[in-house]
LONUMAR-248682 format. One record per residue (C-alpha): residue number from 1; residue in one letter; chain; x, y, z. Coordinates in steps of 0.2 Angstrom, whole numbers. Layout:
<nodes>
node zakol = NUM kevo = A nufi = A x = X y = Y z = Z
...
</nodes>
This chain:
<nodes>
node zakol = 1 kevo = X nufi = A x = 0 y = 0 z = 0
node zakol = 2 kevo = X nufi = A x = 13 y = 12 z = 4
node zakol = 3 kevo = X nufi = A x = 21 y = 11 z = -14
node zakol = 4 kevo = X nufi = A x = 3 y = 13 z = -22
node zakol = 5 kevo = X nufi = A x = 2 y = 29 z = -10
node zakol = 6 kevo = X nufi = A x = 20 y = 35 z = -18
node zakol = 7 kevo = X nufi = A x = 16 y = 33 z = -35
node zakol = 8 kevo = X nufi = A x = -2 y = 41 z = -34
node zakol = 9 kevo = X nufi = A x = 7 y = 54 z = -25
node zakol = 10 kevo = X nufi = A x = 19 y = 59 z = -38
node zakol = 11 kevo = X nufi = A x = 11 y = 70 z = -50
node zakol = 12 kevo = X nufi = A x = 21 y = 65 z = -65
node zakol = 13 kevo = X nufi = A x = 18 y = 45 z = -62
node zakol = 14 kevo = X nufi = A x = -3 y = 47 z = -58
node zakol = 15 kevo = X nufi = A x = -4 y = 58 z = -74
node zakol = 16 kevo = X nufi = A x = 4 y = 45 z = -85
node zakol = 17 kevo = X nufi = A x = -10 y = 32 z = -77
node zakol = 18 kevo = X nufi = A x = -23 y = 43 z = -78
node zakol = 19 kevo = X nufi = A x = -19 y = 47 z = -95
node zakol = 20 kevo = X nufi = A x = -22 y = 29 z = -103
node zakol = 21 kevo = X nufi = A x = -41 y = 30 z = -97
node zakol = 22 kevo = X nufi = A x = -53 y = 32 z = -110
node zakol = 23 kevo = X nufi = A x = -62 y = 50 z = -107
node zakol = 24 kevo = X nufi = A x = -78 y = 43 z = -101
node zakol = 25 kevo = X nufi = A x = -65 y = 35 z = -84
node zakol = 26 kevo = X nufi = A x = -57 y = 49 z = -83
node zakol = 27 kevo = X nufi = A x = -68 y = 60 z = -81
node zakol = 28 kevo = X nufi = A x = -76 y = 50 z = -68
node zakol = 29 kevo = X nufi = A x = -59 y = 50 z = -61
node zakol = 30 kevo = X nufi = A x = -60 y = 68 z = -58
node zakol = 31 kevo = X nufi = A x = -76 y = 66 z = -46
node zakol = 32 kevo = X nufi = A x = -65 y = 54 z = -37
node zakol = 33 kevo = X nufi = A x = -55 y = 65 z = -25
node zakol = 34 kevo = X nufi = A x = -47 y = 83 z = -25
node zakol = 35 kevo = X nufi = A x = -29 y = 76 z = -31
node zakol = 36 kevo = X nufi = A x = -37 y = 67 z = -47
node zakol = 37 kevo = X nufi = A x = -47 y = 83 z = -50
node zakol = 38 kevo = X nufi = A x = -31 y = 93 z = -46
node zakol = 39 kevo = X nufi = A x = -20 y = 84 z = -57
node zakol = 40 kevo = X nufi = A x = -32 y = 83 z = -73
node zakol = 41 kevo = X nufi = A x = -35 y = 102 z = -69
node zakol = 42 kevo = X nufi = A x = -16 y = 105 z = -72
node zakol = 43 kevo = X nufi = A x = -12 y = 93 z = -85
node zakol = 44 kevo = X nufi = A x = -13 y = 101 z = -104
node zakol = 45 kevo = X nufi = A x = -14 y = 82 z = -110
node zakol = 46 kevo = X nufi = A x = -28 y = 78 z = -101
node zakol = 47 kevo = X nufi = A x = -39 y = 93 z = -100
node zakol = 48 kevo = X nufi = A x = -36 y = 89 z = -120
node zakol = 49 kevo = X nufi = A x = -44 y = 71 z = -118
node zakol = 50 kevo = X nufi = A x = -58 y = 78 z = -107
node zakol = 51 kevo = X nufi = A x = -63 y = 88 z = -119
node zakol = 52 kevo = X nufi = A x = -60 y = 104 z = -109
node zakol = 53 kevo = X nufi = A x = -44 y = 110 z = -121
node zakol = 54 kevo = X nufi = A x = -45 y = 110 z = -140
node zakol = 55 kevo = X nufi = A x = -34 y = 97 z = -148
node zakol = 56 kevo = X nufi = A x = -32 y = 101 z = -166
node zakol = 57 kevo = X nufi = A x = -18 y = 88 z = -168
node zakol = 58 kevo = X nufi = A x = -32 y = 76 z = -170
node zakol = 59 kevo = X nufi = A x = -39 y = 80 z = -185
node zakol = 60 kevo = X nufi = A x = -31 y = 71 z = -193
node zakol = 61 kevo = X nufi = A x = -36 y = 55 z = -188
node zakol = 62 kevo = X nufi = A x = -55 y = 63 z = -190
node zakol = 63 kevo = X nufi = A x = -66 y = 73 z = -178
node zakol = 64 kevo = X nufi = A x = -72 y = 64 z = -163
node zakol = 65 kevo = X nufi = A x = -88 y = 68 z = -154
node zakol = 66 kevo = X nufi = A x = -87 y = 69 z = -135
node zakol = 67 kevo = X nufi = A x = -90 y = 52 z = -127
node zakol = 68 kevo = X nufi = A x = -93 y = 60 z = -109
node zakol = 69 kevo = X nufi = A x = -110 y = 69 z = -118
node zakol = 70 kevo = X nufi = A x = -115 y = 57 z = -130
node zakol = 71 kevo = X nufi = A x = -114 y = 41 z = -122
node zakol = 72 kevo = X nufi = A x = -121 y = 33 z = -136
node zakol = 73 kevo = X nufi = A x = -104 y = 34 z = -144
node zakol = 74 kevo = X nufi = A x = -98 y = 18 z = -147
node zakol = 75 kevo = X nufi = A x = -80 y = 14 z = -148
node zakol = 76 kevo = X nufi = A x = -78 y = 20 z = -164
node zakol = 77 kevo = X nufi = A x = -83 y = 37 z = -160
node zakol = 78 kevo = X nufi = A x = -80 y = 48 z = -177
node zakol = 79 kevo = X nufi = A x = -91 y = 61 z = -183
node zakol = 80 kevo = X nufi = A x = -97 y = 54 z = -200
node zakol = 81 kevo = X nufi = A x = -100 y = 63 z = -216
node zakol = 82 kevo = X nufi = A x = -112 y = 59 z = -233
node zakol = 83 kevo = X nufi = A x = -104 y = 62 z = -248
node zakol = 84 kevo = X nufi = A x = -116 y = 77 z = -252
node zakol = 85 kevo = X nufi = A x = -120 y = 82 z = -234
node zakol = 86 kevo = X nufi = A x = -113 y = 97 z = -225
node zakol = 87 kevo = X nufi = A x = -119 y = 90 z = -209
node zakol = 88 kevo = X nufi = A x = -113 y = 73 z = -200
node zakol = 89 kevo = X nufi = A x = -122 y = 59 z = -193
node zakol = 90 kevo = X nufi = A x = -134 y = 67 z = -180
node zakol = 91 kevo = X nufi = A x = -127 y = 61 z = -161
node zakol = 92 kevo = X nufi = A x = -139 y = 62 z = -147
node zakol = 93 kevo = X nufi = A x = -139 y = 65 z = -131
node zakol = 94 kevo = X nufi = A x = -153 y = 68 z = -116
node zakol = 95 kevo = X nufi = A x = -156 y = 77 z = -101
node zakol = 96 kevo = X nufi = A x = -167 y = 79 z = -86
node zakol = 97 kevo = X nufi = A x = -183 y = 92 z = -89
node zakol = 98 kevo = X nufi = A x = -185 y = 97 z = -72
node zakol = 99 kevo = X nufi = A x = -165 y = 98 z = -69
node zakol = 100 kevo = X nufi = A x = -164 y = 109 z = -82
node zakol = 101 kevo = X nufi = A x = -179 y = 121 z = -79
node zakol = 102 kevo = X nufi = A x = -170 y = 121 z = -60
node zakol = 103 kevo = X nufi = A x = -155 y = 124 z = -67
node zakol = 104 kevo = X nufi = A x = -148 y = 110 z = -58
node zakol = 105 kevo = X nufi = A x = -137 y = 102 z = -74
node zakol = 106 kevo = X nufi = A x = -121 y = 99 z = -67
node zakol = 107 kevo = X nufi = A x = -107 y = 111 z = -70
node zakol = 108 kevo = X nufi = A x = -97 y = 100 z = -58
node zakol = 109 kevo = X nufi = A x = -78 y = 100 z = -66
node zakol = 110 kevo = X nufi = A x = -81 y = 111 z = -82
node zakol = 111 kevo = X nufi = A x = -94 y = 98 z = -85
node zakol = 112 kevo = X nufi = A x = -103 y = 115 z = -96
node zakol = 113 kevo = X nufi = A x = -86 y = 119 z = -102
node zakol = 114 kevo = X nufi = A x = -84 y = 103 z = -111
node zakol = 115 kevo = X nufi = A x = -84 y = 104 z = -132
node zakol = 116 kevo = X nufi = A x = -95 y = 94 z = -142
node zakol = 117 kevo = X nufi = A x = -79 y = 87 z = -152
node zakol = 118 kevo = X nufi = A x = -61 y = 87 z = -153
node zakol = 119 kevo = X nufi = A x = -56 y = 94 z = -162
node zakol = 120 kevo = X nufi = A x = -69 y = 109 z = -158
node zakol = 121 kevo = X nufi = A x = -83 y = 112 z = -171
node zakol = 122 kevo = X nufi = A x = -87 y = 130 z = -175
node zakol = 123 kevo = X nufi = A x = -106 y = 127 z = -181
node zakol = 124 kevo = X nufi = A x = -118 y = 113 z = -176
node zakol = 125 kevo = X nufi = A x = -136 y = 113 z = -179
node zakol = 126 kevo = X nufi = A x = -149 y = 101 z = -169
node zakol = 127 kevo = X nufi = A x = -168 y = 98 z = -163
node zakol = 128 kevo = X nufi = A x = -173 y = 97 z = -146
node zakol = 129 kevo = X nufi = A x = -189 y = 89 z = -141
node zakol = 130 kevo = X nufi = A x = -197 y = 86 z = -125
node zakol = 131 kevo = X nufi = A x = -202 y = 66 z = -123
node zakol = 132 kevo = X nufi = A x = -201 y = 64 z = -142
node zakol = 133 kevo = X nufi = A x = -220 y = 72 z = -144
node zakol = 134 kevo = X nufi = A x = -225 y = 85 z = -153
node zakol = 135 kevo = X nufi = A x = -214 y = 96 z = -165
node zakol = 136 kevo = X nufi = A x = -196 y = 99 z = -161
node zakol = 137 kevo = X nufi = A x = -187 y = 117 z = -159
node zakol = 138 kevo = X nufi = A x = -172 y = 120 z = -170
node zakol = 139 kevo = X nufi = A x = -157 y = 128 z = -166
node zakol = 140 kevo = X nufi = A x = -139 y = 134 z = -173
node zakol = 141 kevo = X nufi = A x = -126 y = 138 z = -165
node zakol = 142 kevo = X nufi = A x = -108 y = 147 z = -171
node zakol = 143 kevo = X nufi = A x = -94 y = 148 z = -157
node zakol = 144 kevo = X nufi = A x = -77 y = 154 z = -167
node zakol = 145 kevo = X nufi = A x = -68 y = 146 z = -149
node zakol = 146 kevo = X nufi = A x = -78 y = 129 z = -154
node zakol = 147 kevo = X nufi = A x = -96 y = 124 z = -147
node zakol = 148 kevo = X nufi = A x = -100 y = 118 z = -129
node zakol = 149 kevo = X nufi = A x = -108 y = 107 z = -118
node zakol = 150 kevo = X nufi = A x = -114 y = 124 z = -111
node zakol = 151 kevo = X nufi = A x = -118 y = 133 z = -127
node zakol = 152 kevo = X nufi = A x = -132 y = 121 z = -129
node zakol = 153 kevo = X nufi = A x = -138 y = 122 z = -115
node zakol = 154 kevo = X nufi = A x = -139 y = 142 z = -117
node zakol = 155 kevo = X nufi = A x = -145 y = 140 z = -133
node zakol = 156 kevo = X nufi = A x = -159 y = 128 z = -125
node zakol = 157 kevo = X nufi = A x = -161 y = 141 z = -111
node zakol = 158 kevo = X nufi = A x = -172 y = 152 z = -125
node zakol = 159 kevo = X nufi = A x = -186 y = 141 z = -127
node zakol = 160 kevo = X nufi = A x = -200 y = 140 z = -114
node zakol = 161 kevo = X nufi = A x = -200 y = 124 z = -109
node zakol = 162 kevo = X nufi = A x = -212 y = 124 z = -91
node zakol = 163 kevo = X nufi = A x = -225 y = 132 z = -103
node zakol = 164 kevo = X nufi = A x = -241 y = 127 z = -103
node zakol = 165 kevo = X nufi = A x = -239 y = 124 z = -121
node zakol = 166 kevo = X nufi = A x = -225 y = 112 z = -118
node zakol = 167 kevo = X nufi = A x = -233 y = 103 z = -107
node zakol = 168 kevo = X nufi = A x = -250 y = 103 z = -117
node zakol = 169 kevo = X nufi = A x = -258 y = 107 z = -100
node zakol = 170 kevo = X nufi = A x = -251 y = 91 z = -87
node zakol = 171 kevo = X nufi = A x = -239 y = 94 z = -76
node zakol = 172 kevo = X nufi = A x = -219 y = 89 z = -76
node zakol = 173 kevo = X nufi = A x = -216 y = 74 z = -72
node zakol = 174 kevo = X nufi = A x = -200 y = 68 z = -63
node zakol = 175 kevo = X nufi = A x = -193 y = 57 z = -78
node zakol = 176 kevo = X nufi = A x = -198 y = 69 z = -93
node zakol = 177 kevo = X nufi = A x = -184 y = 72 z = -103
node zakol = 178 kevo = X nufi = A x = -177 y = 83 z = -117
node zakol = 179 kevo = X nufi = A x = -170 y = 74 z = -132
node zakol = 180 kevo = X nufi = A x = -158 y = 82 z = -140
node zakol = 181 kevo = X nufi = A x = -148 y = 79 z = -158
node zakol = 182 kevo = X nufi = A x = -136 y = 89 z = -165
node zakol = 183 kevo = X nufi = A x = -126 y = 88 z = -181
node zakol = 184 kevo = X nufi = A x = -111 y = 95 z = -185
node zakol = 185 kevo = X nufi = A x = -104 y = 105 z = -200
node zakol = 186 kevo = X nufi = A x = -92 y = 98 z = -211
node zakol = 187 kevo = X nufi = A x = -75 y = 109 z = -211
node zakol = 188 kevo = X nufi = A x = -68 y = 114 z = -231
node zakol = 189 kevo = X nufi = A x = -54 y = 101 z = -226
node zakol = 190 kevo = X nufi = A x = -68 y = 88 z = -221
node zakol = 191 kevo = X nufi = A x = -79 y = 90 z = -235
node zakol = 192 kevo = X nufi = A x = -62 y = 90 z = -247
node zakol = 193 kevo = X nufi = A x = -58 y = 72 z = -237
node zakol = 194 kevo = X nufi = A x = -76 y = 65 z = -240
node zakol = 195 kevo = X nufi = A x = -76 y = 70 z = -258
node zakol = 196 kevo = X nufi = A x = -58 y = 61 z = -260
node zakol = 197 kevo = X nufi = A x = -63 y = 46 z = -250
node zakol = 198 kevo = X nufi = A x = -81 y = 43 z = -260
node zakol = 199 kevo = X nufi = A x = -72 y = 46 z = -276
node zakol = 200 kevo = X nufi = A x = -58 y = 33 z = -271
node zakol = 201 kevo = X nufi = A x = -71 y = 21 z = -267
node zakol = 202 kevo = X nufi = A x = -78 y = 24 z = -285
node zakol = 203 kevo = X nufi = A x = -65 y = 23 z = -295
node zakol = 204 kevo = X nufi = A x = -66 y = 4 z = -296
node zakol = 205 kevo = X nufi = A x = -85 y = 2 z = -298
node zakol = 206 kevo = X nufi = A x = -84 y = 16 z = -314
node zakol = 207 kevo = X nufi = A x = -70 y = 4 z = -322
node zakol = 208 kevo = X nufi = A x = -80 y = -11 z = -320
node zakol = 209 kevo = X nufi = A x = -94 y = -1 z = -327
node zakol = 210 kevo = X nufi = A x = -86 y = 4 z = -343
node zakol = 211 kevo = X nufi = A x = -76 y = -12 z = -344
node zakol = 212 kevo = X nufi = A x = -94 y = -22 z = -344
node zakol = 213 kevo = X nufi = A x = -102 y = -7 z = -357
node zakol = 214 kevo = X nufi = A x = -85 y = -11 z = -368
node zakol = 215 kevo = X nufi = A x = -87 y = -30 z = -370
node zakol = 216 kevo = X nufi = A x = -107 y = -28 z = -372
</nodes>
C-alpha cells in the first residue's frame, strides 16, 4: 500500500495512469478526490482528452464527438460525413426536464465547459424535443472558440419549456426528458476528405462499369 500511496502521490507517475483511461474513466476520475481533480486540472494532455482543451492535432485521424455527452458513442466514435451532406451523422444526447428548468445540470468539473468534439466544431445545428411528442425546436449555433456542452444548454435556455404549451396542460413529471440531436458542420478540409474518400471508393466500380459497357 505504501508504494501505491508513492506513486499516486507523484504527480508526474498518476498523470501517466490517468492518462491511458478512456475519457468517459477519466472524467469520472476527476469526481474521485481533490488530487485526481487537481491533477487533470493542471495537465494540458488531459484537459485535451476531457474535452476541456481543444486538440487540433487530432484531425487528422477525424473529428471525434465527445464520449462524456454522448454516451451513445460507441468505440468508434468519429463524426461521419455523406458524400453530399454538409452535416454529419446526428449524435444524441438527453437530459433531465426538471434539472434543467431548475438549473440544476451539473457544472461540476467544467462539465458545461466541455466541447461537443475534438477537435472543436465551429457550427452545429440540432432539434430538441421534450419526450419525443410533438414538434421539435431547431437551433444553430456558431462559437469561433468551438461549441460547448454549455452553449447548448444556453441555446436551449431560450425556449420556454415549463409552458403550458410544452406541457400541453399536465404537469412535469420527474422522468420527462429533453432529447436532444445535434449535427455538425463539415469543415472545407472535411468536405475535401469526404469528396476524395467517395471518389476513391468509385473509381473501381466506374472501371467495371465501362469495362462491362466495352465487351457488351
Amino acid at each position: 500500500m505504501a508504494a501505491a500511496y508513492k506513486v499516486l502521490g507523484t504527480v508526474e507517475l498518476l498523470e501517466m495512469i490517468l492518462s491511458h483511461l478512456p475519457p468517459r474513466d477519466l472524467y469520472q476520475a476527476t469526481t474521485t478526490c481533490h488530487q485526481f481533480h487537481a491533477v487533470c486540472n493542471s495537465s494540458p494532455s488531459l484537459q485535451k482528452a476531457l474535452f476541456l482543451s481543444p486538440d487540433s492535432s487530432k484531425l487528422s485521424r477525424g473529428r471525434r464527438w465527445n464520449p462524456i455527452i454522448f454516451v451513445a458513442c460507441s468505440n468508434d466514435d468519429r463524426l461521419r460525413f455523406g458524400p453530399h451532406s454538409m452535416d454529419s451523422e446526428p449524435m444524441s444526447f438527453r437530459i433531465n426536464l426538471i434539472d434543467f428548468i431548475k438549473g440544476r445540470i451539473s457544472a461540476h468539473h467544467g462539465y458545461k465547459q466541455m466541447f461537443l468534439t475534438q477537435p472543436p466544431c465551429q457550427e452545429a445545428r440540432g432539434m430538441s424535443q421534450v419526450n419525443l411528442e410533438g414538434h421539435g425546436v431547431p437551433f444553430r449555433l456558431f462559437k469561433e472558440a468551438g461549441v460547448t456542452l454549455g452553449d447548448v444548454l444556453c441555446e436551449l435556455r431560450a425556449h420556454p419549456w415549463d409552458s403550458a404549451s410544452t406541457r400541453n396542460n399536465r404537469e412535469i413529471g420527474s422522468s420527462w426528458t429533453i432529447y436532444i440531436q445535434i449535427s455538425v458542420m463539415a469543415t472545407a478540409e472535411e468536405r475535401v476528405a469526404v469528396r476524395e474518400l467517395w471518389e476513391s471508393r468509385m473509381r473501381p466500380r466506374r472501371a467495371r462499369i465501362a469495362a462491362l459497357m466495352a465487351n457488351a
